[in-house]
C-alpha positions as CSV (number, residue, x, y, z in Angstrom):
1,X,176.8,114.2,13.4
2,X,173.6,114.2,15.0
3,X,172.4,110.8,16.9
4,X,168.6,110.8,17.5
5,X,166.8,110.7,20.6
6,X,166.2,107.2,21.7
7,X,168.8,106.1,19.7
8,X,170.8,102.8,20.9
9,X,174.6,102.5,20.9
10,X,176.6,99.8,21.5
11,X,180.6,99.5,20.7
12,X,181.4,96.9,18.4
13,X,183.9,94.9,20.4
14,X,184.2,92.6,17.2
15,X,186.1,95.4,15.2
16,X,188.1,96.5,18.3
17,X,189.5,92.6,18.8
18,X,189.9,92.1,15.3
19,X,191.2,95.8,14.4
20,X,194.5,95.0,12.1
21,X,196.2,97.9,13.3
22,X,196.2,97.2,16.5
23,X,196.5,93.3,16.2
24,X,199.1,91.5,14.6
25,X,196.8,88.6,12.3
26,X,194.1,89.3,14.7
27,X,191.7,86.1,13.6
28,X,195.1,83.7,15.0
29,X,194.3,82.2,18.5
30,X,197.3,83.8,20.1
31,X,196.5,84.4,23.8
32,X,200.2,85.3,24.8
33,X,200.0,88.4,22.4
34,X,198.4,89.9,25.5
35,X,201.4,89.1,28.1
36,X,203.6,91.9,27.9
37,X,206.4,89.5,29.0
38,X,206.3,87.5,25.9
39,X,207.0,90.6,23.3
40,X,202.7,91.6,23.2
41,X,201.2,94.3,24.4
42,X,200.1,94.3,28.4
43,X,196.4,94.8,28.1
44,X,194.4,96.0,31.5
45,X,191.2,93.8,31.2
46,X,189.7,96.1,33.9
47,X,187.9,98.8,31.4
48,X,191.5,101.3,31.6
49,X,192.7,99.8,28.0
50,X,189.9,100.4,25.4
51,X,192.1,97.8,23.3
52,X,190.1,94.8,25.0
53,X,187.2,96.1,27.2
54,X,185.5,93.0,28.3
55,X,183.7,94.5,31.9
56,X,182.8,98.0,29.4
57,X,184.7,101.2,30.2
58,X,183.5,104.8,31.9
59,X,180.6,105.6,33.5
60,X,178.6,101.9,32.3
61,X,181.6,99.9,33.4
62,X,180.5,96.5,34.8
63,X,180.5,97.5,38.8
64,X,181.2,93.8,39.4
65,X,184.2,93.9,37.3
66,X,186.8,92.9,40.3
67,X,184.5,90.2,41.6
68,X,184.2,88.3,38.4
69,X,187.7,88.6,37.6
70,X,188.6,87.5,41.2
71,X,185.8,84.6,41.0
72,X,187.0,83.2,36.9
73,X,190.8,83.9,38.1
74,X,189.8,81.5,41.2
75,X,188.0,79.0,39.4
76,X,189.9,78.4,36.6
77,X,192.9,78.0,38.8
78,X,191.3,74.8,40.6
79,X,190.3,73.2,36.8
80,X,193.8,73.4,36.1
81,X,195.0,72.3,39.7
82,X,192.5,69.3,39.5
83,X,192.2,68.0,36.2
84,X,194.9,67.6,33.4
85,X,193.3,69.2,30.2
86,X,193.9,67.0,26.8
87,X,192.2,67.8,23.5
88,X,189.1,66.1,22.4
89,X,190.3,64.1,18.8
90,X,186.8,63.5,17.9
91,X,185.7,67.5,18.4
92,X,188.8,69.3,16.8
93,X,189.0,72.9,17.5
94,X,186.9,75.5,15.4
95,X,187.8,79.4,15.6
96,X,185.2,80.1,13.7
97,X,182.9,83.0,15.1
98,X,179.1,83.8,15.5
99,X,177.8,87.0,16.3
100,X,174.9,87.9,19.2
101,X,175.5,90.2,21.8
102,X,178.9,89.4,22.2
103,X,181.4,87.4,19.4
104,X,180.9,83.5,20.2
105,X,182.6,80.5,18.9
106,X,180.4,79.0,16.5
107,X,181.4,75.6,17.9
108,X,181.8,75.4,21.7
109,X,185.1,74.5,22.5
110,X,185.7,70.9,23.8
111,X,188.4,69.1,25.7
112,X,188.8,66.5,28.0
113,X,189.4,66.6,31.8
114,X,191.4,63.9,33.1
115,X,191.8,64.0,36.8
116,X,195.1,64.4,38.2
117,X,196.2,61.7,40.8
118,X,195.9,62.2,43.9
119,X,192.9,65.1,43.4
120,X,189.5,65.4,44.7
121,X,187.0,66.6,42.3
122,X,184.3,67.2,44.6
């Protein structure tokens, strides 16, 4: 196979997270399939594990790789240390997908944050 000069390339991470030989009913929201601990597979987020390559792999890996993981690991620990999470009744949850550079929920995801007691939130 010959690829052009000029030619474009991108890996479609769609088919790699919804690849049925590697994923058990890959369209199911099952986060804890990647927690080796509960039976799934452990799954290096960090570029090593082409199964799920968010931050790219090789030589075009994200260079800030360990600061965003560090910086969304650090946020989203204060959300769930300050607020108690609860589903939004009147916005039920939609898994449906939409495709632009990367594979986006058709419907933004919506919940409600109830602070806990006792918690700043500034």
């Amino acid at each position: 196979m010959v690829i052009p000069a000029n030619t474009i390339a991108m890996v479609n991470m769609w088919a790699i997270t919804h690849d049925p030989g590697i994923w058990v009913d890959p369209t199911a929201f099952e986060p804890e399939r990647l927690l080796a601990r509960t039976g799934g597979a452990e799954v290096d987020v960090r570029g090593g594990d082409l199964t799920l390559a968010p931050f790219g792999a090789g030589r075009r890996a994200c260079p800030g790789a360990n600061l965003g993981l560090a910086t969304v690991s650090h946020w989203v620990a204060q959300l769930v240390h300050r607020f108690e999470w609860l589903p939004d009744v009147a916005r039920p949850v939609e898994l449906s997908e939409m495709l632009k550079l990367s594979c986006e929920m058709k419907k933004p995801l919506c919940a409600l944050a109830v602070p806990r007691s006792g918690s700043s939130t500034t």
